[in-house]
N, C-alpha and C positions, 0 to 999 in steps of 0.2 A: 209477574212483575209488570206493572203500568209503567208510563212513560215518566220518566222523572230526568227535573231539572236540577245542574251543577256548576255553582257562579268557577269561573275561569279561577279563582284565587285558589283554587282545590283542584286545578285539574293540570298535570306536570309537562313540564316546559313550554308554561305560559310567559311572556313576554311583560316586563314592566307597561311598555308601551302598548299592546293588547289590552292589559288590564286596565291599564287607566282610560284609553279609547272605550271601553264598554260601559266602566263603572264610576269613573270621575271626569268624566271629561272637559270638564272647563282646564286640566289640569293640561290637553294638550290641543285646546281649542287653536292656538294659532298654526296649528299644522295640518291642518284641515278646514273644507271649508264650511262644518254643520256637522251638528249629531244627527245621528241615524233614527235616532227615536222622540225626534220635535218636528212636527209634521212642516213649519216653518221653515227648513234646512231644504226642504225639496221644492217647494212655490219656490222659495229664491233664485234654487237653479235655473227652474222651469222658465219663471221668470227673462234673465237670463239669456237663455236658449233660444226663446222666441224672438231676440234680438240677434242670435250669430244666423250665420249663412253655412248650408251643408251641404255638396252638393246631392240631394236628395232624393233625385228624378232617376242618375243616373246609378247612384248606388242601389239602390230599388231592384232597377235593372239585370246588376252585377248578382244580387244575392235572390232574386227569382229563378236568373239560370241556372246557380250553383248550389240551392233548396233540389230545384226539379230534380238535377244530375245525382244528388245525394234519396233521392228516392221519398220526397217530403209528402205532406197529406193537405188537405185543404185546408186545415187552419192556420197553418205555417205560409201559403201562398198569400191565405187573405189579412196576415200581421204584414207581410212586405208590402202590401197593397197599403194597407194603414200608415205604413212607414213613409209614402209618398203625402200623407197629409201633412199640412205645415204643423198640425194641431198634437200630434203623435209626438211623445218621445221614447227613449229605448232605454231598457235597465239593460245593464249587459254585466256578462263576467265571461271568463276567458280561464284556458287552459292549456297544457301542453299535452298533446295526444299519444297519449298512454296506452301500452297495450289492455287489449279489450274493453276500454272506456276509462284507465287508469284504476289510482287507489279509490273508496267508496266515498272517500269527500268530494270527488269530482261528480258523482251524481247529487251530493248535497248542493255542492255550486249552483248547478243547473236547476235545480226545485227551488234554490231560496230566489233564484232571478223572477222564475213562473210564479212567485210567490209577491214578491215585491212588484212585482208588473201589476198583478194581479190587483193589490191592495191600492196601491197609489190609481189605478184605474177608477176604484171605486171613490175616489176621494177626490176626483176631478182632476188629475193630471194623466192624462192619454197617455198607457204606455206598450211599449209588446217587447217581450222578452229576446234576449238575443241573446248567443253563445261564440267568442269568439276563438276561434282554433289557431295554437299557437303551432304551426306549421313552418315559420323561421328562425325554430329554435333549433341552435343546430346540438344541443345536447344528447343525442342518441342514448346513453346509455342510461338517465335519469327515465324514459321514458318506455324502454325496449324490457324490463323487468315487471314482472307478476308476483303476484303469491296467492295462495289459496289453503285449505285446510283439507289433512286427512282427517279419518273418523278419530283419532288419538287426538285432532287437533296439532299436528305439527305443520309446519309451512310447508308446502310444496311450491319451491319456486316454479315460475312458468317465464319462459325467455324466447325471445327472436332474436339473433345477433344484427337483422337486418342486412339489405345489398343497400350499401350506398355510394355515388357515383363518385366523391373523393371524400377524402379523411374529414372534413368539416363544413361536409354542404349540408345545407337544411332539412329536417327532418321529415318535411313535406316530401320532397324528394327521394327517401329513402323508400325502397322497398322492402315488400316480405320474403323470405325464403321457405324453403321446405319445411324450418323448424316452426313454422305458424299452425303450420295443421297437423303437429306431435303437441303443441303447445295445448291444444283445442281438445285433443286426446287425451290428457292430462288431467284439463280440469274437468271432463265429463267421465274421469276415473274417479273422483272424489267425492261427486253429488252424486245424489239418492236417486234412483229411476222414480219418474213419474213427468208429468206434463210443465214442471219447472224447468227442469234439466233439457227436455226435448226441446222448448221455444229457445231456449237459450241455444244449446246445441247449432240448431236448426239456423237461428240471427248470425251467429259467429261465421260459422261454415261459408253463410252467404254475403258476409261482411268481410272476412279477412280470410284472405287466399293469396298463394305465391303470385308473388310479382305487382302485385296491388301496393300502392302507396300506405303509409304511414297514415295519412290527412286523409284519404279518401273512405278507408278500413273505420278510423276512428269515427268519419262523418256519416257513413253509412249505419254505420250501428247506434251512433248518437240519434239519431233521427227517426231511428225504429224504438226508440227508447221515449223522445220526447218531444215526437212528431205532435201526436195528439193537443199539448198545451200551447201549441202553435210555436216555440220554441226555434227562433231564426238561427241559421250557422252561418259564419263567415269565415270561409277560407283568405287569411290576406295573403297567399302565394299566389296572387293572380293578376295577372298584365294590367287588366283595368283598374283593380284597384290601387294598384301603384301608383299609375296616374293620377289617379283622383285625389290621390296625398301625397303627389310631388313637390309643395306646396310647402310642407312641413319640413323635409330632408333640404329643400333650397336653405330655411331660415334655420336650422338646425347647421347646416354648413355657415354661414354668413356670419352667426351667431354663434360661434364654435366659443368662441373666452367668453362673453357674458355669459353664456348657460353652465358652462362649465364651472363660472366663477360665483352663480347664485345657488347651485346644488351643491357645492362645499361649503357656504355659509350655512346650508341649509344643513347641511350633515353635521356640523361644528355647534350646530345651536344644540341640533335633539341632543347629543352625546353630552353638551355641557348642562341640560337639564335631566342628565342623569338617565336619559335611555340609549338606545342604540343604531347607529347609521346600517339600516339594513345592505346596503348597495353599496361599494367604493366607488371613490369618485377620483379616475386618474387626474393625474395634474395636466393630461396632455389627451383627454378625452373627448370627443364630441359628440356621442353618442349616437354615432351609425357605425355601421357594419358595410363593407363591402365586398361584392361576389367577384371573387380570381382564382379563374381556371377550375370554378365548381366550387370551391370553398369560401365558406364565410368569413373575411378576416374583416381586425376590429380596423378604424377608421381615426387614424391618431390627428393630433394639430399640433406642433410647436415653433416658437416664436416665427405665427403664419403662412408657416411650410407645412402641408399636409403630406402624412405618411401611410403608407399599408404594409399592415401587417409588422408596424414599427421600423422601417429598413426604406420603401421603394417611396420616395418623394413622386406628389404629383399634385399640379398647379389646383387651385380651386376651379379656373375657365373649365379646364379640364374635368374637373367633376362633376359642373351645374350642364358640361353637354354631354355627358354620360348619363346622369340621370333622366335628360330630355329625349333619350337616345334610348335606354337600355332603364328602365325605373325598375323593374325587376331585382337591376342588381346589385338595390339597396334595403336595407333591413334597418328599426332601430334596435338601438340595446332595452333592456329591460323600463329605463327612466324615459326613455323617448314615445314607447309604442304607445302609451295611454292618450299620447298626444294624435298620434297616428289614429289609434281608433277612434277618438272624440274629433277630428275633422272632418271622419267622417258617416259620425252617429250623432244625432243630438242625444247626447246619453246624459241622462238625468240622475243615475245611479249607476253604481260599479260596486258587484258582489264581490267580497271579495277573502280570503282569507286568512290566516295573521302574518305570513310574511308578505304577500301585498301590499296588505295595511301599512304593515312598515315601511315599505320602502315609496308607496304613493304620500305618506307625508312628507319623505322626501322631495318628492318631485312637484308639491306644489307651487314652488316658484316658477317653474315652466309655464302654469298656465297664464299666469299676470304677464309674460316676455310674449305668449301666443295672444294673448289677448283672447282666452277661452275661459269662461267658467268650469271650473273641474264638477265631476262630478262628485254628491254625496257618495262617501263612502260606506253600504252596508255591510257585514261582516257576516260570513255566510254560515247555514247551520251548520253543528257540529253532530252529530250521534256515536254512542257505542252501542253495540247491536247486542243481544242475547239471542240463543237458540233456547230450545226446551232447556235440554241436558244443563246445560249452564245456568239458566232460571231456576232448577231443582236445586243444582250445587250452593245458590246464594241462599236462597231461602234454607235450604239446610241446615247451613254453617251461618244462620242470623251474618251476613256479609251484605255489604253495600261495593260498588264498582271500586270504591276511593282505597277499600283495603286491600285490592288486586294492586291498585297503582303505586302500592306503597312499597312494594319491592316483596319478594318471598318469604322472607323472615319475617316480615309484619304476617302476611298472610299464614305463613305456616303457625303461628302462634295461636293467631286466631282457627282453624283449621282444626289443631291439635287440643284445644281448651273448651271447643262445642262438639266433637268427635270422637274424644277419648275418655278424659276424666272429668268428667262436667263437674265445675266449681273450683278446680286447682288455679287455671288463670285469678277468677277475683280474687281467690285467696292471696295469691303472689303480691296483687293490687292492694289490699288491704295490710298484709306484709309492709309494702313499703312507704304506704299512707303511716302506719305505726310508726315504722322509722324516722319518715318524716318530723313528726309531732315531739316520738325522743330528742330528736339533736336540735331541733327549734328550742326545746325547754332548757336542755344542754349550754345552749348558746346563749340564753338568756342567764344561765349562771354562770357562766363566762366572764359575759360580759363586765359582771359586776365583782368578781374572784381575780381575773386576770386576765383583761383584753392580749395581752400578747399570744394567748393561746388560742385566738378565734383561729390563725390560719391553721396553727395543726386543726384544727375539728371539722375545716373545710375540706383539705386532704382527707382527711378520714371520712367526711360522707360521702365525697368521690371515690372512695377505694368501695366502700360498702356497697354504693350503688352500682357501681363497675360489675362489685362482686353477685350481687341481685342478677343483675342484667345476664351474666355467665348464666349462672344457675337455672333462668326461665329459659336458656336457651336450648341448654343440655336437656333438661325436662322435653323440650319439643321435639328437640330431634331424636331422645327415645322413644316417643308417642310417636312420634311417624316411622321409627323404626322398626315398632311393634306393630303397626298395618301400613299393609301397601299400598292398600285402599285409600287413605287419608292423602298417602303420601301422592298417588297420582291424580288425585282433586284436587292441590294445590299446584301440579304442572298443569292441568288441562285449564286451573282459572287464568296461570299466568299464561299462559299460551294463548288462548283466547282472547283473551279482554285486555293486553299487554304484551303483546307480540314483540320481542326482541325489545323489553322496556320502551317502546314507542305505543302511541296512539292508534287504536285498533286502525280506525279511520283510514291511517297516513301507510298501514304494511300490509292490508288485505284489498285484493281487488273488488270494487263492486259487483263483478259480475261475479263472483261466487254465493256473495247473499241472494242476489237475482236469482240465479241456480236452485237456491235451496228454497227460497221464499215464493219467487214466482215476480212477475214484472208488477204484480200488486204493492209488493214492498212498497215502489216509487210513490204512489196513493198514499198508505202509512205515513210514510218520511212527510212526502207533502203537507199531510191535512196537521203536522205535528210541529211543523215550523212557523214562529213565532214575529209580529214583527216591531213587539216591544221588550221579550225575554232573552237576552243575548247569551244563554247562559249555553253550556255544555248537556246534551241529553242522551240518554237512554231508553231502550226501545225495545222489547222483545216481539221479537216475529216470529 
């Protein structure tokens, strides 16, 4: 099977707002600032940008020492070097650092930024790709979970519990334990021997090991991964850089009711045109985060009294010389950091995912209060992967990915109707196409005999079709009764390409396809990402 594309409107728990972001967009043009696919939407930024102040010289700085310390290569030095030109801007996308590089949409992030750098380079807007590591999220448990496949195709979870220094300090700060390198053991129990398995192997090993950070594990393997496309990291758990966007958490505090009070209009509009406020917006929110006694608590305001942790009042003086004092030991929430990284990126683009997308239309009020052009928002590839075995089982069973997605009973039908008794399915079809046509004709003599009896004859094709529907069902489940065979091609499709009813993408770790494929995959995915086809793809490797 070649590569094929699949508009979002087919692909499950796609988002109103996704969909219309891809495919209609004039429909949600004022919550952003440009479509992704009118090359005019990025001059404008560009534009823009060449008008803010960043400070540039010194963040350069900040991300050559902490490229070098994460084990970078020469083309990554010489994008930081780029980044000190007034002329350069940065596509960036960002992540939470996931064990062994996260789920496999996190290496799609990373390729569609190298991708979009790439393109908008060739089009005369200077750009280098950048990756930013969300190392202040203090989410641990979202991030500390694996999965991988046995040869059956079952998940094999893969976990760290992590050492971390208290209950909700940031995940940067967490370390690994012993169970890193059972974890590593695990998934090199479930790939194939050969020269995929070994580099991989071999990267983990020297990447994540007890007592090694969370952020450092994630940067070091990210780096051996997508050193080569020059692909920039930015750890923000870092002294300097806090300073350098102290700037933002000042007017974030100052400006605690009007932001608070433009992101609830802004959540009340998308919900009253019928989509969804990805992000709550407290009524008493300001969106920072404050560090006490190691942990991250959220940073309240009511009527002009600042609280932590909702309970411990403290004066604003008090916070704008803790921040001058200790800038570390502030974090934003989710609505804030895009402001945080765009102070200090002239970022021209932000890759990004669909609940990103949601919640950055939210936050576009922020930028007209910063006085920042936002960046265009691109929407990052999607794929679902095939191995052999599985490309055999589709082609088999005449099956497309969408009748995996459709839940097991679709699938077992289909399964059971090209498997068992080839022609009972149409016939079943053609069966109730006949039916059809009966009580159409039925109903037009009805009509004309005695309309009170249209709704019994309604009833009665719901009971029929009810009745149909049993029938093809019992039919399947004695065809897969009568082979095993059938019956466990229909577990290993939905296992596979539908893991736990979720998006292969979003439940299996990348580095297992790395494992089985080889670090070439990345090249594949690369050269297969698109930057006018927004759609959902599949891939066999």
């Amino acid at each position: 099977m070649t590569a094929t594309c699949i508009p979002y409107t087919r692909v499950p728990h796609s988002s109103a707002l996704f969909s219309d972001y891809l495919y209609h967009f004039d429909r949600v043009r004022q919550f952003y600032p440009g479509s992704p696919y009118e090359s005019t939407s990025f001059e404008a930024v560009a534009a823009e940008l060449r008008k803010s102040a960043t400070p540039r010289a010194e963040v350069a700085e900040v991300l050559e020492r902490q490229n070098r310390s994460f084990g970078c290569g020469d083309e990554t030095i010489a994008n930081i070097r780029r980044l000190r030109d007034s002329g350069t801007l940065a596509v960036v996308t960002g992540q939470q650092v996931g064990l062994f590089a996260g789920p496999a949409f996190t290496l799609y992030k990373a390729l569609t930024t190298v991708r979009v750098a790439r393109s908008l380079s060739e089009q005369g807007i200077e750009c280098v790709p950048v990756f930013w590591l969300a190392t202040e999220d203090h989410d641990l448990e979202e991030v500390a979970e694996g999965a991988a496949f046995d040869e059956g195709y079952n998940l094999v979870a893969l976990h760290d519990s992590g050492e971390r220094p208290s209950a909700r300090s940031s995940v940067g700060m967490v370390r690994h334990t012993a169970e890193i390198s059972a974890a590593i053991s695990q998934l090199e129990a479930v790939l194939p021997e050969g020269e995929a398995r070994t580099q991989l192997i071999n990267d983990l090993q020297a990447c994540y090991a007890p007592g090694a950070t969370w952020g450092e594990s994630f940067a070091r393997f990210a780096t051996r991964l997508f050193s080569r496309w020059g692909v920039i990291l930015l750890d923000p758990l870092d002294a300097d850089i806090h300073k350098l966007s102290s700037a933002v958490y000042q007017q974030a505090l100052g400006k605690a009711r009007e932001l608070r009070g433009r992101l609830m209009e802004s959540s009340k509009t998308l919900v009253g045109r019928g989509y969804h406020a990805q992000v709550h917006v407290a009524e008493d929110s300001t969106l920072v985060f404050v560090n006490q006694n190691g942990d991250r608590q959220p940073l309240a305001e009511r009527d002009g009294k600042f609280l932590i942790d909702g309970s411990q009042e403290v004066a604003l003086a008090e916070l704008q010389s803790a921040l001058a004092e200790r800038p570390l030991d502030f974090s934003p929430n989710v609505l804030l950091r895009p402001l945080v990284q765009d102070s200090l990126l002239t970022t021209v683009a932000y890759v990004a995912g669909p609940s990103e997308l949601a919640y950055l239309g939210q936050a576009k009020p922020l930028y007209s209060a910063f006085g920042r052009p936002q960046p265009v928002i691109f929407p990052r590839a999607a794929f679902t992967l095939f191995d052999a075995r599985t490309d055999r089982l589709l082609e088999k069973y005449k099956l497309v990915v969408e009748d995996v997605w459709q839940g097991e009973e679709h699938l077992s039908q289909r399964i059971a109707a090209t498997g068992f008794a080839e022609g009972w399915s149409e016939r079943f079809d053609q069966s109730e196409r006949d039916l059809g046509k009966l009580l159409e004709r039925l109903q037009a003599d009805f009509e004309k005999l005695d309309p009170t009896l249209l709704d019994t004859l309604v009833h009665a094709r719901e009971k029929m079709t009810y009745q149909m529907e049993r029938l093809r069902g019992k039919v399947t489940r004695a065809a897969l009764g009568r082979s095993e065979l059938l019956a466990r091609h229909v577990q290993a499709l939905s296992q596979f390409l539908y893991p736990h009813k979720d998006l292969q993408e979003r439940r299996v770790s990348g580095a297992y396809f790395l494992g089985r494929a080889g670090y070439e995959l990345l090249d594949r995915v690369l050269a297969q990402i698109q930057m006018r086809c927004p759609d959902h793809q599949t891939l066999k490797y």
